[in-house]
C-alpha positions as protocol buffer text, in pm:
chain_id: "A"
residue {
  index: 1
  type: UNK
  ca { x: -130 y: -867 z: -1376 }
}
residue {
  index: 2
  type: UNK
  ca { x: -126 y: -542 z: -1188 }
}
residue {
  index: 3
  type: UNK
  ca { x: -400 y: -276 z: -1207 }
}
residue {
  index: 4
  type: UNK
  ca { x: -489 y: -94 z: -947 }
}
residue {
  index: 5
  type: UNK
  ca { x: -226 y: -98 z: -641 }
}
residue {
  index: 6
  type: UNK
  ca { x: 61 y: 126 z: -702 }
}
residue {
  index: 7
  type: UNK
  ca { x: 413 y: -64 z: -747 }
}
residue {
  index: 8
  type: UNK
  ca { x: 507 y: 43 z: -387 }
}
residue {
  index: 9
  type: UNK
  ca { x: 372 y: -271 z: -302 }
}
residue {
  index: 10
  type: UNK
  ca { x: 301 y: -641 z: -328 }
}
residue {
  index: 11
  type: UNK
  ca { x: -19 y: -889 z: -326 }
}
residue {
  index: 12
  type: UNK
  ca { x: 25 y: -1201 z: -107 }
}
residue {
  index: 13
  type: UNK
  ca { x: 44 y: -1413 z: -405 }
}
residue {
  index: 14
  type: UNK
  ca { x: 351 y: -1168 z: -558 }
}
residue {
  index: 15
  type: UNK
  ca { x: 541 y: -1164 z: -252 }
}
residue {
  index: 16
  type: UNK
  ca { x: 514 y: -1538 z: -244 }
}
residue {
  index: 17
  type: UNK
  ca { x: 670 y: -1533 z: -612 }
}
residue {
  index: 18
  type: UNK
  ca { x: 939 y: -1308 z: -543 }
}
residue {
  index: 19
  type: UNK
  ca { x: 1032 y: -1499 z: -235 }
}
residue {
  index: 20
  type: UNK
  ca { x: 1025 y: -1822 z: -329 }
}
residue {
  index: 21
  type: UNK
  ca { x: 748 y: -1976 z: -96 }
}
residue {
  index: 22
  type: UNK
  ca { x: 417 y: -2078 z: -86 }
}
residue {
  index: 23
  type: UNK
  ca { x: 147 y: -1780 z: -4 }
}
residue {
  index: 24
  type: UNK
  ca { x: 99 y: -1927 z: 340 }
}
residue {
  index: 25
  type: UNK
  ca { x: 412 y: -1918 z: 418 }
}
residue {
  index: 26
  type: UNK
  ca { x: 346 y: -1528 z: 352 }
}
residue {
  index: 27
  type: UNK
  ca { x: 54 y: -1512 z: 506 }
}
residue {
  index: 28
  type: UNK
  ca { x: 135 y: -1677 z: 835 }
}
residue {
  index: 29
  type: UNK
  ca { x: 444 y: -1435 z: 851 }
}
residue {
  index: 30
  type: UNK
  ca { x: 202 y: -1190 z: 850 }
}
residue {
  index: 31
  type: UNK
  ca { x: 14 y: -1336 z: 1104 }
}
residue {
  index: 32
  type: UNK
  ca { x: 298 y: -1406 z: 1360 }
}
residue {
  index: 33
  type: UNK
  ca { x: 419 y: -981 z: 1244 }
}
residue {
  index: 34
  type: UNK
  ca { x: 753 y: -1138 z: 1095 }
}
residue {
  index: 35
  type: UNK
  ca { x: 635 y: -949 z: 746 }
}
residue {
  index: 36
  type: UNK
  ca { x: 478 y: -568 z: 815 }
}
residue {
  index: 37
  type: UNK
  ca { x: 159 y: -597 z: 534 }
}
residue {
  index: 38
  type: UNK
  ca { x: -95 y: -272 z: 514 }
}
residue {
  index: 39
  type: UNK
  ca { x: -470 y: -315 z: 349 }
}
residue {
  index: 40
  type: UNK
  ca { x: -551 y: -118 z: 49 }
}
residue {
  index: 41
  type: UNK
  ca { x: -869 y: -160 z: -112 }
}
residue {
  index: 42
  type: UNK
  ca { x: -967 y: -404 z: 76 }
}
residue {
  index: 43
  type: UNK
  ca { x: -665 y: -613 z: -2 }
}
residue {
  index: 44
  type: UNK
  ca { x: -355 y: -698 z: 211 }
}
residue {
  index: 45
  type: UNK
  ca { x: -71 y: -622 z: 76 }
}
residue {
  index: 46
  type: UNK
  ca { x: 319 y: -558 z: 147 }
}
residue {
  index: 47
  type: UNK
  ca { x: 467 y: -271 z: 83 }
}
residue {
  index: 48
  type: UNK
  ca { x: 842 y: -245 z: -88 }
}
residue {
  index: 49
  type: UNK
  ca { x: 1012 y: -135 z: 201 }
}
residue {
  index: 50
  type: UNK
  ca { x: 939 y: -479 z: 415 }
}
residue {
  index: 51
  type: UNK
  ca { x: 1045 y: -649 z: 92 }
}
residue {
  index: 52
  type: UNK
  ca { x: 1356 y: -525 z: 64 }
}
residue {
  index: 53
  type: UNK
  ca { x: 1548 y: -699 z: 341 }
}
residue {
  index: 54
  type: UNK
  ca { x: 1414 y: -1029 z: 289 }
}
residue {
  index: 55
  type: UNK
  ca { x: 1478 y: -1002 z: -95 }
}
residue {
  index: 56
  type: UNK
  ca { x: 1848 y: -972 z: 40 }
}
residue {
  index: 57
  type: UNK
  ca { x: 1859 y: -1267 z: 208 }
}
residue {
  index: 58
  type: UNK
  ca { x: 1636 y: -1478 z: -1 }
}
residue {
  index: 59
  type: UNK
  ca { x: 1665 y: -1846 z: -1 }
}
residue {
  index: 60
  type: UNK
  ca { x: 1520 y: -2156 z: 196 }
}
residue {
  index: 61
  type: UNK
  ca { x: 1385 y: -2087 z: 491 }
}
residue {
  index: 62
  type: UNK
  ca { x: 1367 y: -1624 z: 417 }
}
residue {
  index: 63
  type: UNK
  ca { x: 1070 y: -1599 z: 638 }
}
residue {
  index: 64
  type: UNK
  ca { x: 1161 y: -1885 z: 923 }
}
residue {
  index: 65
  type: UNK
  ca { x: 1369 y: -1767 z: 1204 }
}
């Protein structure tokens, strides 16, 4: 699946994967800055580092406060 973006980060679609939720649940995180996301090649993505917490606390509800 990947190609291009280095593995120091995520597409929307991955992060949604790894976290359990739908990708607008990313994507409005990202829109309300809950989730820090960078563009690269014209694509947003999140890097590891934001990951990384949430991944620790993953379950129901990882991006709702």
């Amino acid at each position: 699946m990947r190609t291009s973006l280095s593995a120091s980060a995520h597409t929307v679609r991955e992060t949604a994967w790894l976290l359990g939720v739908d990708r607008s649940e990313v994507c409005r995180a990202i829109r309300l800055g809950k989730l820090h996301a960078e563009r690269r090649r014209g694509q947003t993505v999140i890097p590891v580092s934001a990951l990384v917490p949430l991944l620790a606390n993953a379950g129901p509800g990882v991006l709702r406060d």
